[in-house]
SERO-4910 file (N, C-alpha, C, O; in steps of 0.05 Angstrom, whole numbers):
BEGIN
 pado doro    nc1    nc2    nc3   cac1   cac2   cac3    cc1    cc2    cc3    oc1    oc2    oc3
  Unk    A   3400   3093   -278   3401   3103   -250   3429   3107   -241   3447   3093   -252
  Unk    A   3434   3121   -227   3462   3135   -216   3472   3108   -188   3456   3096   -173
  Unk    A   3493   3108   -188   3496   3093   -158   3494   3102   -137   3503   3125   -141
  Unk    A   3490   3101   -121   3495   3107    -94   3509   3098    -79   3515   3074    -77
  Unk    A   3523   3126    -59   3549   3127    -49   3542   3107    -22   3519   3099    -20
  Unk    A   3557   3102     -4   3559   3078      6   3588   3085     25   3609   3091     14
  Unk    A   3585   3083     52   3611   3065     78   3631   3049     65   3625   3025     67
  Unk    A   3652   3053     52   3671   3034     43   3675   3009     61   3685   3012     84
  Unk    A   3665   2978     49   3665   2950     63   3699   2955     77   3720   2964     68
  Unk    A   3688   2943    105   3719   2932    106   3732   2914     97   3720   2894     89
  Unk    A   3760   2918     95   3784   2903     83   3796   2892     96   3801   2907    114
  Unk    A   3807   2868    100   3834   2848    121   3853   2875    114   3847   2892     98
  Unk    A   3883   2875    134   3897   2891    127   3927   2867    115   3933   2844    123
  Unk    A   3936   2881     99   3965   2863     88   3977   2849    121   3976   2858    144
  Unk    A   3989   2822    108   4002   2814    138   4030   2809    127   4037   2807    103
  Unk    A   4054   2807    160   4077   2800    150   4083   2835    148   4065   2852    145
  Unk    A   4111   2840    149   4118   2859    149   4145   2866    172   4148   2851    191
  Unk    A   4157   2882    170   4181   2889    190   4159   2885    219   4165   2870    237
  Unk    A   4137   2900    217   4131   2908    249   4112   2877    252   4095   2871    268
  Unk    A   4120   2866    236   4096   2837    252   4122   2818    271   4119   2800    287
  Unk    A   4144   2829    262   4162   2806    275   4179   2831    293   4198   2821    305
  Unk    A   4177   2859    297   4183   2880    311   4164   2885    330   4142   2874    325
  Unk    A   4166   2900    352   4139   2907    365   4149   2937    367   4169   2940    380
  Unk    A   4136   2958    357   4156   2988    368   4146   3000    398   4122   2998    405
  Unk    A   4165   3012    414   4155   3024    426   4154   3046    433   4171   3064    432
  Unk    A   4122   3046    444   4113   3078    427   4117   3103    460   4113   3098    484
  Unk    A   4124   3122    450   4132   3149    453   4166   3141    455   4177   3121    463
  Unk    A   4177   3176    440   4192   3183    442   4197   3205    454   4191   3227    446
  Unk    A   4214   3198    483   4226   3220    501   4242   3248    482   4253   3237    463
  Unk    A   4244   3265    480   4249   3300    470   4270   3288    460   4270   3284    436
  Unk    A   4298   3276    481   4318   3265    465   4321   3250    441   4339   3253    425
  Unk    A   4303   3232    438   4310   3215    415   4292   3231    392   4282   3212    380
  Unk    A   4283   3257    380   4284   3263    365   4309   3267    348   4308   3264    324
  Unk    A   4332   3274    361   4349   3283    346   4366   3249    341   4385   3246    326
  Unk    A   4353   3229    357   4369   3200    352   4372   3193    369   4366   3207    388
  Unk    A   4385   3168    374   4395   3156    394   4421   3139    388   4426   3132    365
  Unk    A   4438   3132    411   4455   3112    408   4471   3106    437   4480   3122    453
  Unk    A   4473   3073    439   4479   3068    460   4497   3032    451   4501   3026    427
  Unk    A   4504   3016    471   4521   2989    462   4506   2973    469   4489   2976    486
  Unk    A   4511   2947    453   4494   2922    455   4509   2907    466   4529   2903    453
  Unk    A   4508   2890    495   4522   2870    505   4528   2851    483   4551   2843    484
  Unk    A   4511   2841    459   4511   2814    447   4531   2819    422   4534   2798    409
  Unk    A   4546   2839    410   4568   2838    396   4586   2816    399   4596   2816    422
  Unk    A   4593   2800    386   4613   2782    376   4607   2754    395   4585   2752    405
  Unk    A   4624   2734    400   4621   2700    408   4637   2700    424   4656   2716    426
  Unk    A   4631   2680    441   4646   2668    466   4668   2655    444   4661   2653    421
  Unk    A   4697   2645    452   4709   2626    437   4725   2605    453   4736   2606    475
  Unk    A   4724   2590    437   4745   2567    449   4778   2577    457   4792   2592    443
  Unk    A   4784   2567    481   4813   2581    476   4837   2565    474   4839   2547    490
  Unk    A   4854   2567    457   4873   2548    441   4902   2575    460   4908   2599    461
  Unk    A   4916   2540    476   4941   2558    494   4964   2563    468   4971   2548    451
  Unk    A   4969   2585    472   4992   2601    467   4976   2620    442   4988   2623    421
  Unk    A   4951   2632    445   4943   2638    427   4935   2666    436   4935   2667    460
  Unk    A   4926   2690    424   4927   2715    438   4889   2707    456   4873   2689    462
  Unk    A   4890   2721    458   4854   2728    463   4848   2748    447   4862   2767    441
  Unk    A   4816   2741    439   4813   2771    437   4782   2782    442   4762   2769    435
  Unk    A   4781   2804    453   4765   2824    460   4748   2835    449   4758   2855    441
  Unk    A   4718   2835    441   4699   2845    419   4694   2874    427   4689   2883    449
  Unk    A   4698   2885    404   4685   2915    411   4658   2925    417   4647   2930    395
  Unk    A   4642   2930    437   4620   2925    428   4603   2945    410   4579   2944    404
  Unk    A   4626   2968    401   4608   2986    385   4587   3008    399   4578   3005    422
  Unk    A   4581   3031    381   4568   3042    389   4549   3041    370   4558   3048    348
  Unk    A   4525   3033    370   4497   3020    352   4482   3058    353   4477   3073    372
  Unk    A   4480   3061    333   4462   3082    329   4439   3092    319   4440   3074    302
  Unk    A   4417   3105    314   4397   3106    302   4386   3131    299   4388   3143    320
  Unk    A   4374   3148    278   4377   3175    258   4336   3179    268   4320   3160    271
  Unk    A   4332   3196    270   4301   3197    263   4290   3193    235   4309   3192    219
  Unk    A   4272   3190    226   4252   3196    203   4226   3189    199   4213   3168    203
  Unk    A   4219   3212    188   4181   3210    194   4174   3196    167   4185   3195    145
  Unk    A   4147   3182    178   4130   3173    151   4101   3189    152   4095   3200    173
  Unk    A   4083   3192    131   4068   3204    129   4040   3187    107   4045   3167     93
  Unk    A   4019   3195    108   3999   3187     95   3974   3213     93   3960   3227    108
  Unk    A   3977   3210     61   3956   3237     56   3938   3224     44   3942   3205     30
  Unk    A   3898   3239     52   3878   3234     37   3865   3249     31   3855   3264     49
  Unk    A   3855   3254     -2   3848   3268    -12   3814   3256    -15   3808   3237    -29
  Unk    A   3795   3272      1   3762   3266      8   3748   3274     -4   3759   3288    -21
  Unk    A   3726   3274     -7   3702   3301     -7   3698   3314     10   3701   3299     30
  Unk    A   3689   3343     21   3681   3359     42   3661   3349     48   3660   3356     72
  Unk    A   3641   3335     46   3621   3326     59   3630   3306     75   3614   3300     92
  Unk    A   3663   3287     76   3669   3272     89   3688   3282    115   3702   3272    133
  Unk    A   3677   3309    106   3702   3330    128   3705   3311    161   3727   3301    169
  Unk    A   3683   3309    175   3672   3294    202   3688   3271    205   3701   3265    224
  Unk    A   3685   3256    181   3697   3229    188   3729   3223    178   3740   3201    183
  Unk    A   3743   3245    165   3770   3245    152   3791   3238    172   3809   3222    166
  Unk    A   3790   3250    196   3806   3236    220   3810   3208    216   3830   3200    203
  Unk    A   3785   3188    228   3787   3165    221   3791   3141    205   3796   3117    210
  Unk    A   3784   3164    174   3798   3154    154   3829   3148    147   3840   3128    140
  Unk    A   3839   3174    152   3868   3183    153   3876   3154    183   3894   3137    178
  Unk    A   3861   3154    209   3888   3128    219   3888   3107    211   3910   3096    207
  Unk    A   3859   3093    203   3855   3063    192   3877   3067    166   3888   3046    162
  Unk    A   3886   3087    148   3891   3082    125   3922   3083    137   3937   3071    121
  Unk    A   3933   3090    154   3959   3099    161   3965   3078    176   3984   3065    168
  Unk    A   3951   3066    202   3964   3047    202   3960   3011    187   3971   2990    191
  Unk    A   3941   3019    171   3954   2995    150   3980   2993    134   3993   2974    125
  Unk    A   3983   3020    133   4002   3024    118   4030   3030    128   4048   3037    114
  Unk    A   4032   3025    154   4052   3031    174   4078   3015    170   4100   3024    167
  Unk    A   4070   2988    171   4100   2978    165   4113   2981    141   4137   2979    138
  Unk    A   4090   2987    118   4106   2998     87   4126   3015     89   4149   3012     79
  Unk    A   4117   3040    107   4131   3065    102   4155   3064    122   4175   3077    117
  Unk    A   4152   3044    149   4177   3045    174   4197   3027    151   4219   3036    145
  Unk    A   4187   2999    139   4214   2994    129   4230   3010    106   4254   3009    100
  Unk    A   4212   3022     96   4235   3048     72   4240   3055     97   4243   3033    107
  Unk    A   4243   3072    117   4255   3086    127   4273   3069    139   4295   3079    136
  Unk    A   4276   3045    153   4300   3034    168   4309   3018    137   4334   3018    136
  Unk    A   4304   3013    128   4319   3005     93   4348   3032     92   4372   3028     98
  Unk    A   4339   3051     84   4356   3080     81   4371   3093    102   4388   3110     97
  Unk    A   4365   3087    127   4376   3085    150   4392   3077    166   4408   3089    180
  Unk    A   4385   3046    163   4412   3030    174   4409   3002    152   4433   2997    154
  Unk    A   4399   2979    130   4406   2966    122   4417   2977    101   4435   2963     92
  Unk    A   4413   2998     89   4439   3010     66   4460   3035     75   4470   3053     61
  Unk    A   4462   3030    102   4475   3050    112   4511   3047    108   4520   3030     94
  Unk    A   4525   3061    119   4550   3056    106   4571   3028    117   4594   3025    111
  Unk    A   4556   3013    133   4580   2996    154   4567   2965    145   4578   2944    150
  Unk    A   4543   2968    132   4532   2942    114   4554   2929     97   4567   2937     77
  Unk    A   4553   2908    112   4578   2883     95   4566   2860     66   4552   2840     68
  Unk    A   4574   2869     48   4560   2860     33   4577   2827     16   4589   2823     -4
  Unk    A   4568   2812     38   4569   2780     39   4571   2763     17   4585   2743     16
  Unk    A   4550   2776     -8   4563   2753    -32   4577   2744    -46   4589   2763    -57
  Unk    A   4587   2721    -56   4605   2706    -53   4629   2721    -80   4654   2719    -81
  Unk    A   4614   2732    -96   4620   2741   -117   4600   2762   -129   4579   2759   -142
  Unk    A   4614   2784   -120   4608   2817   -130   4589   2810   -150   4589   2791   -166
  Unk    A   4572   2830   -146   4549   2834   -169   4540   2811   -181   4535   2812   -205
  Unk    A   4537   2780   -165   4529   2758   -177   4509   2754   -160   4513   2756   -136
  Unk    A   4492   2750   -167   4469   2741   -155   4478   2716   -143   4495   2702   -156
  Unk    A   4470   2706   -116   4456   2678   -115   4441   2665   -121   4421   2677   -112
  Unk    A   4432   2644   -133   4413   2632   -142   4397   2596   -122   4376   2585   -117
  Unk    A   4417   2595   -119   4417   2575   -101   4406   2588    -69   4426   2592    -54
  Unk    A   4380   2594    -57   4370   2603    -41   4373   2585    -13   4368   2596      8
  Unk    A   4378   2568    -13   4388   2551     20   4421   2564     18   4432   2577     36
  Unk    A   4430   2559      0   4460   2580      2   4465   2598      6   4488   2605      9
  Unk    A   4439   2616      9   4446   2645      7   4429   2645     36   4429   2668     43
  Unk    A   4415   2629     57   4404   2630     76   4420   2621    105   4419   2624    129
  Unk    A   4437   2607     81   4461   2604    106   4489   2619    101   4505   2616    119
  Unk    A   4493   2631     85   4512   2643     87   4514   2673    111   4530   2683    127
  Unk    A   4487   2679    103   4469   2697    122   4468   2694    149   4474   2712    165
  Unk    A   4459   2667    157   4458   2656    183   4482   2644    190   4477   2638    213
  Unk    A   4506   2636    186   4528   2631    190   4546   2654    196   4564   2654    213
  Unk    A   4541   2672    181   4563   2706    186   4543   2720    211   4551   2735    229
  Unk    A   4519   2713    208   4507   2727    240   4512   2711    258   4518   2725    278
  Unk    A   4513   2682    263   4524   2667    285   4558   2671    295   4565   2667    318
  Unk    A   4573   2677    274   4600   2689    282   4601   2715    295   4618   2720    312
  Unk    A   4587   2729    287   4587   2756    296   4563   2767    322   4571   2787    333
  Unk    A   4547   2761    328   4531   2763    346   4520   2735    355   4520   2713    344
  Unk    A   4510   2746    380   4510   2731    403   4474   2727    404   4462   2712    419
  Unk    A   4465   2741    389   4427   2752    406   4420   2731    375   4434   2719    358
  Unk    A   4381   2738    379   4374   2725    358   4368   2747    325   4355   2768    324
  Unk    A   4376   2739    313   4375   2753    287   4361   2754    278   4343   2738    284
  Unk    A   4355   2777    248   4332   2780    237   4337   2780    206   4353   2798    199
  Unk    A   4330   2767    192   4329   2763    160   4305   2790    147   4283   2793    158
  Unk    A   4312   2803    128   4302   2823    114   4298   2818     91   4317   2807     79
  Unk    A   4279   2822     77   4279   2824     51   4244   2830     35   4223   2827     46
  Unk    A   4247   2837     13   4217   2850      3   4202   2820      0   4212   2799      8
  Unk    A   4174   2824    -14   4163   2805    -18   4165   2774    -41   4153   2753    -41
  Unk    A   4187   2786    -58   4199   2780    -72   4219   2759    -68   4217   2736    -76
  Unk    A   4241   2769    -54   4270   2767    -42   4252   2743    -31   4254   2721    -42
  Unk    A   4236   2746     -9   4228   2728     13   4212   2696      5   4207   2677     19
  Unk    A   4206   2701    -25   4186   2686    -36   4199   2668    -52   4185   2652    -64
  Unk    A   4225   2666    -54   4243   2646    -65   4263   2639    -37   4285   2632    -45
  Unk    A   4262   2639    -21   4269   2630      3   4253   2595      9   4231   2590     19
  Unk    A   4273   2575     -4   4255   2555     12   4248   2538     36   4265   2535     53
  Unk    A   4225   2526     40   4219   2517     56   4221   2531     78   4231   2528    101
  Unk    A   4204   2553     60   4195   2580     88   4181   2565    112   4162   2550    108
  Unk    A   4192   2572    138   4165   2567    162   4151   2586    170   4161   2609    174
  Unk    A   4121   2580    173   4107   2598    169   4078   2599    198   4056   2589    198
  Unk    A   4091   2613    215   4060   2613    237   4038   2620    234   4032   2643    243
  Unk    A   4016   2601    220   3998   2613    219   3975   2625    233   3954   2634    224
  Unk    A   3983   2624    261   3971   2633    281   3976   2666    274   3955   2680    277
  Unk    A   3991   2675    269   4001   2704    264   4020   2716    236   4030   2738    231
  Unk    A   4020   2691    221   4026   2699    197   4061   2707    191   4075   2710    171
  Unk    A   4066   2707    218   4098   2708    214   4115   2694    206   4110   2676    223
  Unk    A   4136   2682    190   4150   2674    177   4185   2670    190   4200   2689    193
  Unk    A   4190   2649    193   4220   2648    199   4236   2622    182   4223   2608    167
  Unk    A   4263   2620    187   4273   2607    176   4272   2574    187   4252   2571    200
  Unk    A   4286   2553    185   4286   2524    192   4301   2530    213   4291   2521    233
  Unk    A   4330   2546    220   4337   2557    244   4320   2567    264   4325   2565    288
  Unk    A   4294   2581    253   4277   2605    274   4299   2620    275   4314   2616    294
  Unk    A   4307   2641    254   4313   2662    245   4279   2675    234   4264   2666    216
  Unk    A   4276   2694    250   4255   2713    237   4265   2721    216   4288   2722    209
  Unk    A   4236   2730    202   4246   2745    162   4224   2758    173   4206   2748    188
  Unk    A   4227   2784    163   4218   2809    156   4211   2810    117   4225   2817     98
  Unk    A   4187   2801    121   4177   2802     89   4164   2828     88   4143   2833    100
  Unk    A   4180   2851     71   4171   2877     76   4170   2891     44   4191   2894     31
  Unk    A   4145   2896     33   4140   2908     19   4154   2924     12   4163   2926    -11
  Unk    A   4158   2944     34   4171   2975     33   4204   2972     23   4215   2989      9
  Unk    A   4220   2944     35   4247   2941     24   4246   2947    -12   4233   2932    -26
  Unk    A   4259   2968    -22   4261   2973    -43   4281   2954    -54   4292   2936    -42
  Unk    A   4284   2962    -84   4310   2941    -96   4332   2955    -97   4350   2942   -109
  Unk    A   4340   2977    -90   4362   2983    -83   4371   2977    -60   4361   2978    -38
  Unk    A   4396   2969    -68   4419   2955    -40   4441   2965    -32   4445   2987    -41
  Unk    A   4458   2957    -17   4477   2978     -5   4496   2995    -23   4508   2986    -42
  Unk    A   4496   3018    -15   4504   3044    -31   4485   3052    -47   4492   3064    -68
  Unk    A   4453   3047    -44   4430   3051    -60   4442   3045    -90   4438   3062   -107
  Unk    A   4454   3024    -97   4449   3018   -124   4432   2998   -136   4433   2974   -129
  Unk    A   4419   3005   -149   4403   2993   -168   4407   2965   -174   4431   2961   -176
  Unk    A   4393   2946   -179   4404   2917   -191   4385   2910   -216   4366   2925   -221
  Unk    A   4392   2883   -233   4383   2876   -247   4347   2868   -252   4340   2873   -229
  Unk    A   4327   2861   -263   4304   2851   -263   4310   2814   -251   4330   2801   -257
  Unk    A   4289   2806   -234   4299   2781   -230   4312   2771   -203   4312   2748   -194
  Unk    A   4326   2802   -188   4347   2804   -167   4336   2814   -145   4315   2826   -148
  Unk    A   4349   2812   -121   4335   2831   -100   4354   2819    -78   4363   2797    -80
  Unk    A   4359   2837    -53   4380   2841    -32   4361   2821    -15   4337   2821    -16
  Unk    A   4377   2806     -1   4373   2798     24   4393   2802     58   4417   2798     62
  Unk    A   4379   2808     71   4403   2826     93   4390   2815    117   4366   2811    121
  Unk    A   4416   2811    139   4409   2799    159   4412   2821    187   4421   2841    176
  Unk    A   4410   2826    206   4420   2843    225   4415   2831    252   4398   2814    257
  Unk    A   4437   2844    274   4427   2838    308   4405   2845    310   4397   2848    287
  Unk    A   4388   2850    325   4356   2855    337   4358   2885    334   4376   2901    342
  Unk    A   4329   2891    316   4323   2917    312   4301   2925    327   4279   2915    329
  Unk    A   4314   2952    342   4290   2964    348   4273   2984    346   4286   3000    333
  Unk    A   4252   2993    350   4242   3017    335   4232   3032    355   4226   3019    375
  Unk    A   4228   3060    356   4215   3074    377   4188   3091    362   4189   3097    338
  Unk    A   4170   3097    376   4148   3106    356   4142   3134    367   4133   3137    390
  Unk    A   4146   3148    356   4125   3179    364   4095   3180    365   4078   3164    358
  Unk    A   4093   3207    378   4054   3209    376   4051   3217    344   4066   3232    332
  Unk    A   4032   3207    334   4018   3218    306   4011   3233    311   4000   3239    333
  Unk    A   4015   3253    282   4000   3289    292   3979   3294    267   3990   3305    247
  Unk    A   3949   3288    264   3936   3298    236   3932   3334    232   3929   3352    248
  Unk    A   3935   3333    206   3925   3352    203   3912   3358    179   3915   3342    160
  Unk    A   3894   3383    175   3863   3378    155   3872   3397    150   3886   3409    165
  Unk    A   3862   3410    111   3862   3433     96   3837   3436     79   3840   3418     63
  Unk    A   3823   3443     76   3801   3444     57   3806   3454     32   3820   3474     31
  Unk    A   3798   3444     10   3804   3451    -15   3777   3460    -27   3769   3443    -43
  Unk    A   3758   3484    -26   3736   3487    -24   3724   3483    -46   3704   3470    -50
  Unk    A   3752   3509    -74   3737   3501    -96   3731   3479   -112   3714   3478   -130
  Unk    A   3751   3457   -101   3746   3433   -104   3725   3415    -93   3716   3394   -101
  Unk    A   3719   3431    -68   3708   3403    -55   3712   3385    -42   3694   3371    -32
  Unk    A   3736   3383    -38   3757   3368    -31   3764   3377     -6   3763   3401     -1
  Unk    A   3776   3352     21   3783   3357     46   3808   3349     43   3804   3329     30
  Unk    A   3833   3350     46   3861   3344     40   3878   3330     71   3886   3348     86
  Unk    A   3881   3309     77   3878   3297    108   3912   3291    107   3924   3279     89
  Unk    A   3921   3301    129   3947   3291    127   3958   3280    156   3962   3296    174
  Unk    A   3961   3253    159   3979   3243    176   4005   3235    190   4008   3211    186
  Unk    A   4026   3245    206   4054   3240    205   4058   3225    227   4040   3223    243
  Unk    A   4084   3211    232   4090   3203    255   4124   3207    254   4135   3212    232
  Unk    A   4140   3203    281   4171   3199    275   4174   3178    289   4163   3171    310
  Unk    A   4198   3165    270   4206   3142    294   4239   3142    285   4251   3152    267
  Unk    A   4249   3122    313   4282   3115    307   4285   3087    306   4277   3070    322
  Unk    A   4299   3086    283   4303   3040    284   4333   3050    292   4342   3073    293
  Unk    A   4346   3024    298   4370   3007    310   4371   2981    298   4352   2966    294
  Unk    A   4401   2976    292   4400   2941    282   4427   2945    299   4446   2960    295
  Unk    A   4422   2921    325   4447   2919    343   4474   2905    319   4471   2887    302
  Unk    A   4498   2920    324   4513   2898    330   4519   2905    294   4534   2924    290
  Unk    A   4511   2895    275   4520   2881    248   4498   2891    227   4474   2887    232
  Unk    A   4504   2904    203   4473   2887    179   4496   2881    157   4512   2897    147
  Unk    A   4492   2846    151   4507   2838    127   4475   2840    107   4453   2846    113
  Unk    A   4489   2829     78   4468   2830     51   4485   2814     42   4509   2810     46
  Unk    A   4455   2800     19   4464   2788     -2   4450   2783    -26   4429   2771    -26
  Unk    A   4463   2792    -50   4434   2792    -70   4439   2760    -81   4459   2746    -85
  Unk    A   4406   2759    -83   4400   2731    -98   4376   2741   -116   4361   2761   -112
  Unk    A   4377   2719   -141   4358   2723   -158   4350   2702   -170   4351   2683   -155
  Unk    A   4342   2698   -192   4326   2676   -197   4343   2654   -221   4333   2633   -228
***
């Protein structure tokens, strides 16, 4: 006997991700297609002041942010023509924080002003409380707000004595430093180079934010196939105030 076709069961969706410890907000005014950029009060530290010593003044920078769209295509049957809409958002936004962190990955944590913190060029860390404070010690010098730890699923999974809310699945450090456990962070690291098997970037930044556009679908029929071809886009703009340092550790 042949099977019969069947409502695909639902699935939990992946948890943890840039947007579980982000919240974006959604529409973007005409202007911020082409980007945005504006200053973050929280650049640099109050300091102690030692007499006869200069002062000095933090810049606060001009924090910027680039557009870029993500997208999700599904390839159906024409008999599912009716319901391909709804296929295409359930599948898009599960898949939403995969595709926003490649895009703020290539955007601003491998962008060109990323300070890359380890202690010794092209050496991994191995020692992971070392490499969690080196991270959190260069963001406490340099900004003022609360910071955010980055890194793929990997990077994040030799991090010890992760804290972990399981009310919502979010993950921070023994500081309460949020981590962004993000699939989408590729293993290329600043200047998109490549690293060893074993290795992977970890990067810290001021508070990122994201802005979200309207989603736009759109449908093609592929007749002689059979086939309905569903395509979903959105644009958005991230920001990381202030700083993004890195640091590769491996195993």
């Amino acid at each position: 006997m042949a099977e019969i076709t069947i409502d695909a069961p639902s699935a939990p969706r992946a948890r943890g991700g840039l947007l579980s410890v982000v919240t974006p907000q959604n529409g973007l005014p005409e202007g911020l297609y082409y980007g945005v950029q504006y200053q973050s009060a929280l650049c640099g530290q109050s300091r102690h002041y030692v007499e006869g010593q200069d002062k000095v003044f933090d810049d606060r920078g001009i924090v910027k942010g680039a557009p870029f769209t993500i997208y999700r295509g599904i390839d159906a049957s024409l008999f599912q023509r009716g319901a391909s809409e709804a296929l295409i958002r359930e599948a898009f936004e599960a898949g939403e924080s995969f595709g926003v962190e490649e895009g703020f990955q290539a955007n601003v944590l491998n962008g060109p002003d990323t300070v890359d913190i380890t202690p010794s060029v092209g050496i991994p860390v191995t020692n992971m409380k070392h490499a969690i404070g080196l991270l959190e010690q260069y963001a406490s010098e340099n900004y003022s707000g609360l910071p955010i730890i980055h890194g793929n699923r990997f990077a994040t999974a030799l991090i010890p004595e992760l804290q972990i809310d399981k009310n919502n699945w979010t993950f921070h450090s023994g500081n309460g430093t949020p981590i962004a456990n993000g699939g989408g962070y590729r293993t290329e690291g600043p200047g998109a180079v490549d690293i060893d098997e074993g290795t992977a970037w970890l990067y810290i930044t001021g508070n990122v934010n994201i802005w979200r556009g309207t989603p736009t679908v759109a449908e093609g029929p592929a007749l002689k196939a059979n086939r309905v071809l569903t395509l979903m886009e959105n644009t958005y703009v991230t920001t990381a105030d202030c700083f993004v340092a890195a640091i590769l550790v491996g195993i």
